[in-house]
N, C-alpha and C positions, 0 to 999 in steps of 0.2 A: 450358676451360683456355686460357689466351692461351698463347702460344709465345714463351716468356722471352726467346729466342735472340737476338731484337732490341732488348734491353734492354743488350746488351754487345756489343762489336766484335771482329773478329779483334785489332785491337791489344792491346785488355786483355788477352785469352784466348792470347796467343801467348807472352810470358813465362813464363806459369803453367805451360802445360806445357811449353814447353824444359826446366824444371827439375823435372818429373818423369816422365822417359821420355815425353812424347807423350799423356800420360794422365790425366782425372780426372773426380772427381764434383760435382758442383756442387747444391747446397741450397738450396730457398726456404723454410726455415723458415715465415714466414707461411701458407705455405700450409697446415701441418700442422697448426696453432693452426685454419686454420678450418674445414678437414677435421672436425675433432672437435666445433668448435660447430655445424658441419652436420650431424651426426650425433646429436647431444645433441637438438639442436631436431627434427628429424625425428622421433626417439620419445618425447620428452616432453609432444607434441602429441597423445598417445594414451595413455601409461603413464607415470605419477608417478616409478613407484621401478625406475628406469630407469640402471641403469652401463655402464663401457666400461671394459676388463681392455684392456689395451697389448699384443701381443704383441712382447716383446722377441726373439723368434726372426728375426719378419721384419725389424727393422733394429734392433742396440742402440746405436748411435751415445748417445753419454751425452749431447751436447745435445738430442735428439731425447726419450730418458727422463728426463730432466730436466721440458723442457718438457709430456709426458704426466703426470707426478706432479704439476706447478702445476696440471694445467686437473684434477685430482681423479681421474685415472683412477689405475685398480688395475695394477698389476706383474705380465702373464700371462708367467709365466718355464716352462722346460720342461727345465731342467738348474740343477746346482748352483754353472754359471758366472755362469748370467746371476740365479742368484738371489742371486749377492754382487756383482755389478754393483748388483742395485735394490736393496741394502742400505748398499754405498759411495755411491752417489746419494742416501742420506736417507730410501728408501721404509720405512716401518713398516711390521713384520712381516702386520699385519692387513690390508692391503692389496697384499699380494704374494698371489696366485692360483698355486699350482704345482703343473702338470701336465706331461704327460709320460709317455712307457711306462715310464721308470726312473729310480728315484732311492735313491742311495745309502743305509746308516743313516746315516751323520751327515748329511748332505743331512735326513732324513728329520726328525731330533733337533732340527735349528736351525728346522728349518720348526715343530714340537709348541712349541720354547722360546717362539720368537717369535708363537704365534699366530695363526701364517698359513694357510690353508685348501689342503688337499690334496686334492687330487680323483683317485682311486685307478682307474687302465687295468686290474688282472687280480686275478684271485685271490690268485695268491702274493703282488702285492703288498697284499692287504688283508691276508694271513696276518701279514705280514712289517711292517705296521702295529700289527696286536695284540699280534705279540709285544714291540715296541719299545715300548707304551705299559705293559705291567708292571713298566719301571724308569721311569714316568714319572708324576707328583703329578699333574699339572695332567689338565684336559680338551684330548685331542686333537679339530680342526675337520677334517670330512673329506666329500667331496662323491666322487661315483659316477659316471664316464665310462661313457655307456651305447652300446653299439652295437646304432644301432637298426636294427632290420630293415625296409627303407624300398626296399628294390628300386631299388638306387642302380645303374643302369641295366648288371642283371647284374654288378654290380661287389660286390667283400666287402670290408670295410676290416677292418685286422689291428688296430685300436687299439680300446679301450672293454670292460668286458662286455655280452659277447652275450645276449639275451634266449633269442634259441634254443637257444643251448644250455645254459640254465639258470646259468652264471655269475656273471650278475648275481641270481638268487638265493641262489645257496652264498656270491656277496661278501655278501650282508645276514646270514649266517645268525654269518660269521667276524665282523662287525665288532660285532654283536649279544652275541658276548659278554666283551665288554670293558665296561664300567658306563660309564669314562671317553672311548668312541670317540662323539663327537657328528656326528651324519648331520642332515648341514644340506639337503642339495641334490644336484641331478642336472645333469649336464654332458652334453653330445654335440658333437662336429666332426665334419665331412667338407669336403673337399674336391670332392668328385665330381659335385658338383651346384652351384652359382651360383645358381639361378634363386630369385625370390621365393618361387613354390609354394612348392620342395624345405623352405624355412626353414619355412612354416607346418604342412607335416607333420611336421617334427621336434619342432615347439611344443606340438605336437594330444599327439605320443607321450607327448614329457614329462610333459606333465598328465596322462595315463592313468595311467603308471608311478607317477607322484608320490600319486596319488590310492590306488594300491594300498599304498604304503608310508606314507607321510604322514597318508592320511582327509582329513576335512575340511579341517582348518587351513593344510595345507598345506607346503611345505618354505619355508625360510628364504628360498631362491633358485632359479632356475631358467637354467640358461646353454648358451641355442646355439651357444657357439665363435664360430669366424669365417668367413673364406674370402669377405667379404662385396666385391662388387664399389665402386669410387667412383669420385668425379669423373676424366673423359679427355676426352680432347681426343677431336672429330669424326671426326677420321682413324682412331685406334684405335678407337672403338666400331663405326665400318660395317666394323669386319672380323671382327666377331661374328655366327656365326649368325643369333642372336636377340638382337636389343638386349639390353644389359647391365640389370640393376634398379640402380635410382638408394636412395637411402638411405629415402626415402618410401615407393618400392616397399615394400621390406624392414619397415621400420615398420609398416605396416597388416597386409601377412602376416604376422608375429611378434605382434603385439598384439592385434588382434580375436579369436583364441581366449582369450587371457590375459584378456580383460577381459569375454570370455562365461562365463570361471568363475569369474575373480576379480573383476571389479570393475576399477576406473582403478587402485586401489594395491592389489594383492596379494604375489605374493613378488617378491622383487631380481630385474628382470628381467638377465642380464650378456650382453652381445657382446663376442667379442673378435677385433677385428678388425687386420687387418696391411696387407695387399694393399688394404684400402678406404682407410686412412689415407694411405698413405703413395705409392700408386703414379702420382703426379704432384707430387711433393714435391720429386722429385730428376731432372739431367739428367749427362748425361756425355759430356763431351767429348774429343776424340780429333784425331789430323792424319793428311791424308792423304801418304802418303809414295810412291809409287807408282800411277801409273796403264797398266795393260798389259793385252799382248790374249792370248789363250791360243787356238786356236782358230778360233770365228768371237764367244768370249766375252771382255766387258770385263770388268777387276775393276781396283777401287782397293783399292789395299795399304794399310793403316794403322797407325797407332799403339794402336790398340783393339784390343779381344778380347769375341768372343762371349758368353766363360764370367763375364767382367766383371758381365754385365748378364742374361743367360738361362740363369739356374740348370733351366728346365726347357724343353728344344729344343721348340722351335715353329713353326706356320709364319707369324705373327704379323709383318709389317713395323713396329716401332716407329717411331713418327714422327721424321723427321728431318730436320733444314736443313743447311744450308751456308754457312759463314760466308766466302768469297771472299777468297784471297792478295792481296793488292796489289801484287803481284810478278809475276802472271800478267796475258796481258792475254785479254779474253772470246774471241778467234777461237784460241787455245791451248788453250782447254777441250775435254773426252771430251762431246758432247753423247749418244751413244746410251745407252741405257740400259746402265748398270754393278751388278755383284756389288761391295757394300762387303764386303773381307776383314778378317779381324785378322792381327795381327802372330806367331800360332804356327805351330808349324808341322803343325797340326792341317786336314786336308781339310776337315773341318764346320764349322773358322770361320769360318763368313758371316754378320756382323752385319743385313745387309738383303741382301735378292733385287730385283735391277731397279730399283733407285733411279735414277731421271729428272730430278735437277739437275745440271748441266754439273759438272763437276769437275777438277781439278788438283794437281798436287805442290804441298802448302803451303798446298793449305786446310784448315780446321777444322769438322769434323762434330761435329753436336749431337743425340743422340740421346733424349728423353723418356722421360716414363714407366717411370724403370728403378728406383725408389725401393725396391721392396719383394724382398727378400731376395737384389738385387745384391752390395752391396757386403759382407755379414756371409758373404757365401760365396764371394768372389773369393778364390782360392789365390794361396798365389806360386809361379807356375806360371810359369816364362822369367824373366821380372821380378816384383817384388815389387809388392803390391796400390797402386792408386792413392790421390792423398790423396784430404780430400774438403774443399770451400771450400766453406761461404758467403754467398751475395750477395742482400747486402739494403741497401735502397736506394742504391744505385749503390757501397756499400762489401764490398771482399772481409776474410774473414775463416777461418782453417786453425781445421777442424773437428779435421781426424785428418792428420797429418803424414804422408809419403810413405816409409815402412819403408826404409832406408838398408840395405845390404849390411853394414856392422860391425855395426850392430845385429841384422841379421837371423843373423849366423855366431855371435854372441853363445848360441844355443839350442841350440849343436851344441858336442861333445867332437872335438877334431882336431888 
């Protein structure tokens, strides 16, 4: 990944955010267009009937799902907002994937109307499937969140039916007697694992389980979730343990058992990926407002905020530049290394530990790789969320407007 940041100047970048608190996200759409042909190409180099489910949880910005429904991906929505977001956007119901631990009856009723495949987290809700399909004509599409038992490193995920404790057989036995509940397919996520292996044991399990309910022919589809790692820049992958798996990776471990039971075309293979798509799609920028010492410690005060960009604390330095005030001259700058802070009044918000480029009141930090489940979970917490712009070839363009204070008292009785 090149480092956009030299692609625009403080001068562009300095208007933009006077006029919204100090604050924003910034877009390279292209990138995300080939994000997903890299991704395409990667497994279809190995398995024919090969999909990609969106997940709208990690970013729904509606250009963003917009652009995922043009390049043919499926609508992986996980609540009954964002699955009338991919409805307002144009997605046909059969192409909306909706998962989730919980979902309404009527949630439930428009997902059976329109045709869209439900992949059911628990018992009760497969109970609470059957019973909503006896006021319903048609064939309900319904797929099985499995939690597999994978020794996810001492770790238990609370989502999926459990094999061990027999769940996911009592869901076959509830969905089994309904005539109209059609069992297409087996789903699984986790997060707890990244690595390439972790995906081809999840692939190995499915085809076991699928084998035991399915037989030969097989299920319609088979869908390992997501969580899958993608393209970053140099700086962020050498601060992984273990190299990150590249999309290639992931292809060969997810395929070569599919096609030692199946063949090059057997069931729908689906990934659904968020954090692979999207997490060098988007940067964000910020001004520093303060430069001080505490101590024997430097911190630059900012216009940022942590909670902006690291919905899950880490200790992870995202890459970062600095774009240089032209108001400041070089022998004025903090050369020691500095704590960048945000603008709460939060102890923990330190957007980077030890950053080592000179810095100053007035200049503008550019922070990467913040794409994935940034900005859909930035509160308005002090100030209200940033906008997001934008820039493609050397034109800016307002993705999401900057929440104005009338509009935001507008939600309140007062």
């Amino acid at each position: 990944m090149t480092d956009s940041s030299a692609q625009y100047s403080w001068m562009e970048l300095s208007p933009l955010l006077e006029q919204s608190e100090g604050a924003a996200f910034i877009a390279h759409t292209e990138r995300f267009r080939s994000n997903i042909e890299a991704l395409k190409q990667a497994f279809e180099k190995h398995y024919s009937n090969f999909s990609i489910g969106y997940s709208y949880k990690t970013n729904h910005l509606p250009e963003l799902c917009k652009i995922a429904h043009q390049e043919g991906l499926y609508a992986e929505v996980v609540s009954g907002s964002e699955y009338s977001i991919a409805k307002t956007l144009g997605v046909t119901g059969d192409r909306i994937l909706f998962n989730g631990p919980t979902k309404s009856n009527d949630e439930l009723r428009a997902a059976f109307v329109n045709q869209s495949l439900v992949n059911i987290d628990s018992v009760s809700e497969a109970r609470q499937v059957a019973r909503l399909t006896e006021e319903f004509g048609g064939d309900v599409r319904v797929g099985l969140r499995c939690n597999l038992d994978l020794n996810w490193k001492d770790r238990i995920s609370r989502f999926g039916l459990s094999e061990e404790s027999g769940e996911l057989q009592l869901a076959l036995e509830v969905l089994g007697s309904r005539n109209n509940i059609v069992l297409e397919g087996l789903h699984c996520h986790t997060s707890f694992d990244r690595s390439a292996a972790s995906y081809s044991r999840r692939i190995v399990r499915l085809i076991e389980i699928s084998d035991q309910i399915f037989g030969g022919n097989g299920p319609r589809f088979l869908d390992v979730g997501g969580g899958l790692c993608g393209p970053m820049s140099d700086e962020l992958r050498n601060q992984f343990f273990t190299p990150p798996p590249t999309f290639d990776d992931y292809a060969a471990a997810i395929c070569t058992p599919l096609i030692e039971r199946y063949g090059s075309a057997g069931p729908e293979l689906i990934v659904e990926p968020g954090v692979g798509l999207l997490g060098n799609v988007f940067e964000y920028a910020y001004c520093v407002e303060h430069v001080k010492k505490t101590g024997s410690d430097w911190f630059a005060v900012t216009s940022g905020a942590s909670h902006h960009i690291k919905i899950v604390p880490n200790d992870f330095n995202l890459p970062t530049t600095c774009l240089r005030s032209p108001d400041v001259p070089d022998d004025e700058r903090r050369m020691a290394p500095v704590d960048i802070a945000g603008y709460t009044c939060l102890e923990h918000d330190i957007i980077y530990h030890g950053f080592e480029q000179p810095v100053a009141k007035g200049d503008i930090l550019i922070t990467s790789s913040v794409g994935a489940y940034s900005m859909v979970s930035s509160p308005d917490f002090i100030r209200t969320s940033p906008p997001v712009y934008e820039y493609r070839s050397g034109e800016w363009r307002t993705l999401r407007g900057k929440l104005s204070i009338r509009d935001y008292l507008k939600n309140f009785s007062w």
